[in-house]
C-alpha positions as a LaTeX table, in Angstrom:
\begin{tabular}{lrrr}
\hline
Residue & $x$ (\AA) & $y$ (\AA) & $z$ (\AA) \\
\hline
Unk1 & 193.84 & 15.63 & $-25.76$ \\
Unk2 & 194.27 & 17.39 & $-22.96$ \\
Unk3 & 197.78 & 18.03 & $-22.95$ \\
Unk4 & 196.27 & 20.72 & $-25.17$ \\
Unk5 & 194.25 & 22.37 & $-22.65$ \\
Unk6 & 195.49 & 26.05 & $-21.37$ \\
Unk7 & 196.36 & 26.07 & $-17.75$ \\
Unk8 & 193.41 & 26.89 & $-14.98$ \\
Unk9 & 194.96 & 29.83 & $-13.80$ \\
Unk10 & 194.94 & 31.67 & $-17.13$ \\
Unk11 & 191.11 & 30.73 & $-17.56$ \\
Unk12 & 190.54 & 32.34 & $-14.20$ \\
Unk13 & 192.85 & 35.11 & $-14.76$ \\
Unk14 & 190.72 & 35.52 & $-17.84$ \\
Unk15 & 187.21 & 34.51 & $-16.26$ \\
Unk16 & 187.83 & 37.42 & $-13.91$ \\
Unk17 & 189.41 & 40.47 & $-15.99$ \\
Unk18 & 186.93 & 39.69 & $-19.18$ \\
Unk19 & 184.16 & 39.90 & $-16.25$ \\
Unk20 & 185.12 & 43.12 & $-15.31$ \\
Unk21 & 187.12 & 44.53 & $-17.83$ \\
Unk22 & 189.38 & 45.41 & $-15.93$ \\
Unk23 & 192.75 & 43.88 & $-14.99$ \\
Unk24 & 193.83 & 45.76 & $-11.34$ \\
Unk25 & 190.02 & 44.91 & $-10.33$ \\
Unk26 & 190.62 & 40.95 & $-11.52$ \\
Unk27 & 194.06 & 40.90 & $-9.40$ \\
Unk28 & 192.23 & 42.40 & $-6.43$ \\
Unk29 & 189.79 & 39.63 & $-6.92$ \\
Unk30 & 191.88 & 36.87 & $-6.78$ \\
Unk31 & 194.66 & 38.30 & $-4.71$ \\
Unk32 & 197.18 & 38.51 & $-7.06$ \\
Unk33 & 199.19 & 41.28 & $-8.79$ \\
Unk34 & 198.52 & 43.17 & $-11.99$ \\
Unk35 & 201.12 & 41.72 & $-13.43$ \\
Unk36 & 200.15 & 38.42 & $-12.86$ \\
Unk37 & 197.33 & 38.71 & $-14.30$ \\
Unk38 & 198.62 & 40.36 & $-17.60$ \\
Unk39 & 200.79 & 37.87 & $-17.75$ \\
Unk40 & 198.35 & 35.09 & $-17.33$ \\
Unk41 & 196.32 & 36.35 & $-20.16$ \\
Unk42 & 199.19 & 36.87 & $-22.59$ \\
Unk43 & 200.01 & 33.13 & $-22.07$ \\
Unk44 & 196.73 & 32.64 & $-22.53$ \\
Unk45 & 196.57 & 34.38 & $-25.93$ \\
Unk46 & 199.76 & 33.02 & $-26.85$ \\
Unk47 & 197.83 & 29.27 & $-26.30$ \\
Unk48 & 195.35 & 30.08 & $-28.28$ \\
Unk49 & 196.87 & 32.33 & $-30.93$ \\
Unk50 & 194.40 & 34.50 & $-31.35$ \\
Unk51 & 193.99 & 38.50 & $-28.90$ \\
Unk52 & 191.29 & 38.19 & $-26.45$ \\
Unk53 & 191.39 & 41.53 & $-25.51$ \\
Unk54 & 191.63 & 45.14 & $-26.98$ \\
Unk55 & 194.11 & 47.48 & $-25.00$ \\
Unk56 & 192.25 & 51.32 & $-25.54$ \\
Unk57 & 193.98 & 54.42 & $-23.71$ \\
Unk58 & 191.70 & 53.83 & $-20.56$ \\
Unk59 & 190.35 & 50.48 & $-20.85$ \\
Unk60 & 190.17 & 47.11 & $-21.83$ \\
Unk61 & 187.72 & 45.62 & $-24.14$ \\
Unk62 & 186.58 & 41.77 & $-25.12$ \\
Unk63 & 187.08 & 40.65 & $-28.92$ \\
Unk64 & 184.57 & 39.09 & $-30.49$ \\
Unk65 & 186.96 & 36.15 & $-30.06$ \\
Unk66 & 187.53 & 37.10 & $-26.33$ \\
Unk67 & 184.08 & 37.38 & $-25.72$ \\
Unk68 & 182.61 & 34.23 & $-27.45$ \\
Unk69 & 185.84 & 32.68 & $-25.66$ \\
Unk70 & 184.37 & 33.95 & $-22.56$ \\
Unk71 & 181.20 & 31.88 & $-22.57$ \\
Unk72 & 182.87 & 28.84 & $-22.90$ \\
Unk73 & 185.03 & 29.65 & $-19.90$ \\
Unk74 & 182.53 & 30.95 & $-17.92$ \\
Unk75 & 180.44 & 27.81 & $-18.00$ \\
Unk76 & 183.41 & 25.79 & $-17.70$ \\
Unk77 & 184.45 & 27.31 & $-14.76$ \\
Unk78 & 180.71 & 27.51 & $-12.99$ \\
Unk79 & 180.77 & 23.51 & $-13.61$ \\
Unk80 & 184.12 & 23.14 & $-12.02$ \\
Unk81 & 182.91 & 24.59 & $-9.01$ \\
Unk82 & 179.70 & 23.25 & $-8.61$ \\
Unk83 & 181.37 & 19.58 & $-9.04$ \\
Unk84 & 183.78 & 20.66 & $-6.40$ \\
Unk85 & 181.10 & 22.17 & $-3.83$ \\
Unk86 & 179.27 & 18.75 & $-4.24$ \\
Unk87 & 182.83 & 16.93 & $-3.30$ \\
Unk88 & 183.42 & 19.06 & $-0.71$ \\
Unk89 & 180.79 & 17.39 & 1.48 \\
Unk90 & 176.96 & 17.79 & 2.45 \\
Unk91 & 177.53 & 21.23 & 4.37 \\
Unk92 & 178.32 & 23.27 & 1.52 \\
Unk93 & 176.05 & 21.71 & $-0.35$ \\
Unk94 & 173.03 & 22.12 & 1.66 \\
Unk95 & 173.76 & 25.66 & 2.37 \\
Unk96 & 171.14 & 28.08 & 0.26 \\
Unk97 & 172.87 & 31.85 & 0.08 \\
Unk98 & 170.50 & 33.99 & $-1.16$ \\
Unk99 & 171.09 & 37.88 & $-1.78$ \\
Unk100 & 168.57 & 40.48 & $-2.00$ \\
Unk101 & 168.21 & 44.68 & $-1.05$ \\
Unk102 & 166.41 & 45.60 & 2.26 \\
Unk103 & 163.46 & 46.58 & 1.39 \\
Unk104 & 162.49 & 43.84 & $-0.64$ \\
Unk105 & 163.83 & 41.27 & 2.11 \\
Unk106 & 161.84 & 43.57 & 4.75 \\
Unk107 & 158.15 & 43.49 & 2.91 \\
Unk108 & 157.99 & 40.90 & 1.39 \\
Unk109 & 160.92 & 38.08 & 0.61 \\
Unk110 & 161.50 & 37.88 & 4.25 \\
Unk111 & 158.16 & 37.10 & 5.70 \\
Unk112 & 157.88 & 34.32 & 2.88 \\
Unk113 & 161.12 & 32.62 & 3.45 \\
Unk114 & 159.75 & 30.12 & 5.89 \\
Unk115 & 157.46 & 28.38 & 3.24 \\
Unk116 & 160.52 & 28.36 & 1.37 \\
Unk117 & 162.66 & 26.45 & 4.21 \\
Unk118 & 159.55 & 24.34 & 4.37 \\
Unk119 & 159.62 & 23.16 & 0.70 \\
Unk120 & 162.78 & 22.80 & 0.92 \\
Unk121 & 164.76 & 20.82 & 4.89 \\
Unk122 & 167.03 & 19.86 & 3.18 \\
Unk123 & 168.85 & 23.49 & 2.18 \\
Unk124 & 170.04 & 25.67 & 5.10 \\
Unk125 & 168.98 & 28.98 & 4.27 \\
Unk126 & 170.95 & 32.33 & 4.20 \\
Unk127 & 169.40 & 36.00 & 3.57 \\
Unk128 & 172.19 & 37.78 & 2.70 \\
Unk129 & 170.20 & 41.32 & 3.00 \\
Unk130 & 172.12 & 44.49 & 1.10 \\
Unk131 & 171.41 & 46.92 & $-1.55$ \\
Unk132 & 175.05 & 46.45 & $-2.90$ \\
Unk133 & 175.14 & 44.51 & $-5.86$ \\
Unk134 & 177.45 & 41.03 & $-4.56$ \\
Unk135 & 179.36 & 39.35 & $-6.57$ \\
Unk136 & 177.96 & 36.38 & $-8.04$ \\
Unk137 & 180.72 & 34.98 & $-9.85$ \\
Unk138 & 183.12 & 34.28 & $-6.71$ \\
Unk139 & 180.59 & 31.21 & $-5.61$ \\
Unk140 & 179.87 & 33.02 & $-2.02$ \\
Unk141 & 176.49 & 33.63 & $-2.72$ \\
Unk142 & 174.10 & 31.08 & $-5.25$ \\
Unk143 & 171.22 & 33.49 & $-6.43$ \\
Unk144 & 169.89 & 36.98 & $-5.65$ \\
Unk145 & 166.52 & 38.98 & $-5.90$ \\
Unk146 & 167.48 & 42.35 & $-7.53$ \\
Unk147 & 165.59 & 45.49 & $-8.18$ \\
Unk148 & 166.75 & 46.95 & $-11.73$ \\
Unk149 & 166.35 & 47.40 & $-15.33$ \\
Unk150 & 166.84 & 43.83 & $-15.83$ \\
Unk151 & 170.48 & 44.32 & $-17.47$ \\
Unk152 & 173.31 & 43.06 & $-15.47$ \\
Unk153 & 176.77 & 42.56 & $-16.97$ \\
Unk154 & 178.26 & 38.78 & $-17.11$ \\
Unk155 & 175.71 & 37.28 & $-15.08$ \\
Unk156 & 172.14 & 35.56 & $-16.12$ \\
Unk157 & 168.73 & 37.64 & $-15.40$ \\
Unk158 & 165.17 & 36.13 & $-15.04$ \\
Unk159 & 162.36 & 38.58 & $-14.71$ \\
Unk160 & 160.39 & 37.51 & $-11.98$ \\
Unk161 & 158.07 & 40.24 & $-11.19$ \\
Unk162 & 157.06 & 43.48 & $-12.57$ \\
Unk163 & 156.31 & 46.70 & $-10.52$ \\
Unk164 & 153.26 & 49.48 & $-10.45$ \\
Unk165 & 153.25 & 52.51 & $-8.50$ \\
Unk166 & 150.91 & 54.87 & $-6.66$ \\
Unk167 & 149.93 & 56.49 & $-3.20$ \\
Unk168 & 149.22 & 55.21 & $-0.36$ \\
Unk169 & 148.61 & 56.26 & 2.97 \\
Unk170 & 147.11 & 55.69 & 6.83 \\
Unk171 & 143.50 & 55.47 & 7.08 \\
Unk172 & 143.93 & 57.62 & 9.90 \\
Unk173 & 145.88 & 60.37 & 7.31 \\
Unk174 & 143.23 & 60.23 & 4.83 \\
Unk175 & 140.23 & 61.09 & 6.83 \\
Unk176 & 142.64 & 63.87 & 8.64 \\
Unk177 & 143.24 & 65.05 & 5.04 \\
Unk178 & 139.14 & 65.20 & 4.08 \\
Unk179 & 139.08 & 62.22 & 2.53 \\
Unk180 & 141.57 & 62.90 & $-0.16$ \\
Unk181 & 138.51 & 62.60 & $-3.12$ \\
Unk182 & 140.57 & 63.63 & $-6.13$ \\
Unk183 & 144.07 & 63.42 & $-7.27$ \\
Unk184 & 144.27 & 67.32 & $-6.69$ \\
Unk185 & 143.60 & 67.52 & $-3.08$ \\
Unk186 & 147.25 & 65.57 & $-3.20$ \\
Unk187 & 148.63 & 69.04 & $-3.59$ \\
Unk188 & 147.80 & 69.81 & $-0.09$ \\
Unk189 & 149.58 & 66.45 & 1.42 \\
Unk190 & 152.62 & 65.86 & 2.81 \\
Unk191 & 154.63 & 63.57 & 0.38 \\
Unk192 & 157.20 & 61.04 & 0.96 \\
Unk193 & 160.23 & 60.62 & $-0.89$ \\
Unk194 & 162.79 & 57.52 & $-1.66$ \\
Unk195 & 165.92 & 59.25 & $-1.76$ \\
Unk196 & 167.22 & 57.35 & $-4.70$ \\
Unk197 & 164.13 & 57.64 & $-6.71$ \\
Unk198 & 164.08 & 61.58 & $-6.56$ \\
Unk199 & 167.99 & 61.85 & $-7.16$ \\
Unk200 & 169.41 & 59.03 & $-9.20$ \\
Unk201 & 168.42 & 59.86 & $-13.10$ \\
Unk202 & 168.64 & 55.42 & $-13.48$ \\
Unk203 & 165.85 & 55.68 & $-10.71$ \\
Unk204 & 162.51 & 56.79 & $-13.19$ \\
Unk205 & 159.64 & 56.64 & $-11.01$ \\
Unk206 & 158.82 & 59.90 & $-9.24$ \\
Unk207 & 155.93 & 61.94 & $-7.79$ \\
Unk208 & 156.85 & 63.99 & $-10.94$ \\
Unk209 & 156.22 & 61.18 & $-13.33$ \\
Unk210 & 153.01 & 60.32 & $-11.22$ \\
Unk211 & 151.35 & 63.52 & $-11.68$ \\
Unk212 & 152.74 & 63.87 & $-14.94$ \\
Unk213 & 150.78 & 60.08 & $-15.79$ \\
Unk214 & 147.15 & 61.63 & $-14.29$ \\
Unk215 & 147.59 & 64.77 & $-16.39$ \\
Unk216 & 148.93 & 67.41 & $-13.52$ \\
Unk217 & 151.72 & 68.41 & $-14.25$ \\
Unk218 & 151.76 & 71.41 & $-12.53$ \\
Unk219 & 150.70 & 69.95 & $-9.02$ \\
Unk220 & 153.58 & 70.69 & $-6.50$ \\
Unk221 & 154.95 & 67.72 & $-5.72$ \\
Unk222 & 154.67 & 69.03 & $-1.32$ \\
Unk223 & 157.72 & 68.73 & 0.81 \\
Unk224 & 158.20 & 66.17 & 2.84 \\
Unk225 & 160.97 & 64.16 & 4.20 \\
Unk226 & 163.07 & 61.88 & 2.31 \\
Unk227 & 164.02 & 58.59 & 3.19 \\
Unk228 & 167.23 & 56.02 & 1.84 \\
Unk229 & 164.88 & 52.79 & 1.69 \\
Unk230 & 161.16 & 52.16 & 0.16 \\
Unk231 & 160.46 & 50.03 & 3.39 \\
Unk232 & 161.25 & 53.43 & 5.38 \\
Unk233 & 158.80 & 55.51 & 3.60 \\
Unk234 & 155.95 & 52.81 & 3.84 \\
Unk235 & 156.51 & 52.85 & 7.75 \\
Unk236 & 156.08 & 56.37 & 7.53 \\
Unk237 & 153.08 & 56.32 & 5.77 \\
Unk238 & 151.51 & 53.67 & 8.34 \\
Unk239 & 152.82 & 55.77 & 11.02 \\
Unk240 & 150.07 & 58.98 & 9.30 \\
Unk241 & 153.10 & 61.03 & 8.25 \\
Unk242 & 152.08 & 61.69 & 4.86 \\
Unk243 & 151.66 & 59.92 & 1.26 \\
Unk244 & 153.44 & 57.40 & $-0.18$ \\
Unk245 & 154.49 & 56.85 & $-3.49$ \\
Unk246 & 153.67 & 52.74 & $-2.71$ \\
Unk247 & 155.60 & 50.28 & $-4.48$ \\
Unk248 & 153.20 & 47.49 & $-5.69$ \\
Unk249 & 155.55 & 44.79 & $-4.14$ \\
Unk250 & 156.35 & 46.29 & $-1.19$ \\
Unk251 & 153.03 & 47.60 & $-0.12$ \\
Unk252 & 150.40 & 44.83 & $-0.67$ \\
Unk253 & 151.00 & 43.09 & 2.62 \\
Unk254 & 150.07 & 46.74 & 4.73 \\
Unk255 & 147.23 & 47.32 & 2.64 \\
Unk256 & 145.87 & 43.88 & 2.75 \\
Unk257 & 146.08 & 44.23 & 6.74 \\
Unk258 & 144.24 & 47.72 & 6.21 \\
Unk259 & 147.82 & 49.64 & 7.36 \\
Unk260 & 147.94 & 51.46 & 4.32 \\
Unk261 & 144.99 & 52.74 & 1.76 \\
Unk262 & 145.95 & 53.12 & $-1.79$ \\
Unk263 & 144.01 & 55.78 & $-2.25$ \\
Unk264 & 143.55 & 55.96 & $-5.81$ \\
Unk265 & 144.37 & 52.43 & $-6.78$ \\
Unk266 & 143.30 & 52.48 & $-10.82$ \\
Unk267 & 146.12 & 55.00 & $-11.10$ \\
Unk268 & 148.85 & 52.83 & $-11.30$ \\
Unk269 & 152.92 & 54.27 & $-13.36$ \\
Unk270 & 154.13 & 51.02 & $-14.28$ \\
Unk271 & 157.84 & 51.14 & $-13.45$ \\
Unk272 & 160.72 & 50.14 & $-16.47$ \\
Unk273 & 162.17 & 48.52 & $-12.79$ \\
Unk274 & 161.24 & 45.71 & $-11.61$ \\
Unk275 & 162.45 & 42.29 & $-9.69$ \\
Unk276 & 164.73 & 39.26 & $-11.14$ \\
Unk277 & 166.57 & 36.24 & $-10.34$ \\
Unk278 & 170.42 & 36.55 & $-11.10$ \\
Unk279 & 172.97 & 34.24 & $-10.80$ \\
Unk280 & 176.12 & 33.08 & $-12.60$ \\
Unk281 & 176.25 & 32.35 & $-16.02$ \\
Unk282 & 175.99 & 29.01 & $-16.78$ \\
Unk283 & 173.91 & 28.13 & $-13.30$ \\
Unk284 & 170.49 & 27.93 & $-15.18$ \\
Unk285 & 169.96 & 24.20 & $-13.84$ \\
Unk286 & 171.89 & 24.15 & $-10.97$ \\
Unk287 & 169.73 & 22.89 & $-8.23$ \\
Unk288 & 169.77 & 25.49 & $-5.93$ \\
Unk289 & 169.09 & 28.04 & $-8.33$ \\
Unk290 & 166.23 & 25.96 & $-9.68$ \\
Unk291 & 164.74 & 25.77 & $-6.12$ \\
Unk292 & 164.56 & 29.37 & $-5.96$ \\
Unk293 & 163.50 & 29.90 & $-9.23$ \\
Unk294 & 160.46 & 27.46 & $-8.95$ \\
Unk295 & 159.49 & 28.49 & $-5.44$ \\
Unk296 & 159.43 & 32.18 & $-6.31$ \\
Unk297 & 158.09 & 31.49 & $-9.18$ \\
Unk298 & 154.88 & 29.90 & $-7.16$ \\
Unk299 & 154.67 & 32.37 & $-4.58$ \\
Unk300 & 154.38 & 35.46 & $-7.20$ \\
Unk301 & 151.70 & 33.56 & $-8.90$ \\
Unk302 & 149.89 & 33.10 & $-5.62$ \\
Unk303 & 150.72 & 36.95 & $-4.82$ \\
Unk304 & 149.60 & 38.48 & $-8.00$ \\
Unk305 & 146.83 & 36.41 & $-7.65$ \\
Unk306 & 145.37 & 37.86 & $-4.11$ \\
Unk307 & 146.41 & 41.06 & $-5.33$ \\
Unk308 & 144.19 & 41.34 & $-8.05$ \\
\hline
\end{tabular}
């Protein structure tokens, strides 16, 4: 039976380019040539007698048998490794590589991780901490925490939390500021900006949307500085630089300490972003992923839950 089998190489050949649809990308992945590659997968459809991909002017595309093929070897291929990282020995096995952007590591993954640890001795725990999105299919990293729409191309996506928005600031800024009574005495405020959510049109959730949600559209929106993170412009609202647009996650813990205010906290713009679990297709069960999964999944019920 399995004399009948196509060779590994093809399958990864093909694991890689119908991943990124893209054959120059899939050799630089696996550190081989394009023509490799292209030959890999035409031995590959030659096996199986059927085209797995469509060659347009400027790109490659799955067919419907490529891409149902494409399951099959993805999960293949995720149990291949996982049999071999339990063969390898205990040190690869124990190790927990977890990926996830700054400022959700900074407020609030981070300062949870040692209950976590604690749960779990038996996993040595790595925060890999960047707002690139890493690779999940190359078995370097076993799960990530991403902010997004909760699409992500050839990988599996668990929502784990959803995400509200509105201002926040220093006790100290809102008595300087009168009190800040009303939504309109905003107007005279410094505001603070996350560069990506005032210039990336993905990014939805602006001071623009916020006013436009309370019915002031005209409102200027002040000028203020801008910063690249969300974790940057909460520290400059606790320093009394101005208002925040808070992100619900990132902002409980300083308002819970009394470092921030919300100020007008049943005005809340639900997001369309929020957080999930991703990880490789065909890693539902995996252990590691499932002691992530079920640990996050208690600490966001015991979050939401002090947060009201």
């Amino acid at each position: 039976m399995f004399d009948r089998l196509p060779p590994l190489q093809t399958l990864r050949a093909f694991e890689a380019t119908g991943r990124l649809l893209s054959m120059t990308r899939a050799a630089d992945e696996l550190h081989v040539t394009h023509g490799a590659v292209s030959r890999h997968i035409k031995t590959l459809e030659g096996h199986l007698g059927v085209a797995l991909f469509r060659r347009l002017t400027r790109r490659i595309v799955l067919t419907d048998e490529g891409a149902e093929f494409f399951v099959v070897a993805t999960r293949v291929l995720a149990d291949l490794t996982r049999e071999a990282e339990r063969l390898r020995g205990p040190k690869s096995a124990e190790r927990l590589i977890i990926s996830t952007g700054i400022s959700f590591a900074s407020k609030w993954l981070g300062p949870r991780l040692h209950r976590l640890m604690a749960c779990h001795p038996e996993l040595d725990v790595h925060l890999d901490i960047t707002d690139t999105d890493v690779d999940l299919n190359n078995g370097q990293v076993d799960a990530a925490v991403r902010y997004g729409s909760g699409r992500y191309p050839h990988v599996a996506s668990e929502r784990l939390l959803e995400e509200t928005l509105t201002p926040v600031c220093s006790p100290a800024y809102r008595t300087e500021m009168g009190g800040l009574p009303s939504v309109e005495n905003l107007a005279k405020c410094r505001l603070l900006h996350e560069d990506r959510l005032l210039y990336e049109d993905r990014w939805s959730a602006t001071w623009e949307h916020w006013f436009a949600m309370v019915g002031l559209d005209g409102v200027p929106r002040g000028r203020g500085p801008i910063y690249s993170h969300g974790s940057m412009v909460i520290e400059a609202a606790i320093r009394g630089e101005g208002v925040a647009l808070g992100r619900s996650a990132l902002v409980a813990e300083d308002i819970a300490a009394g470092r921030l205010v919300a100020l007008f906290p049943q005005l809340r713009l639900k997001s369309e972003r929020g957080y999930d679990l991703v990880y490789r297709l065909g890693n539902h069960d995996h252990p590691k992923v499932r002691a992530v999964r079920d640990w996050l999944s208690d600490e966001i019920r015991q979050f939401l839950a002090e947060a009201g």
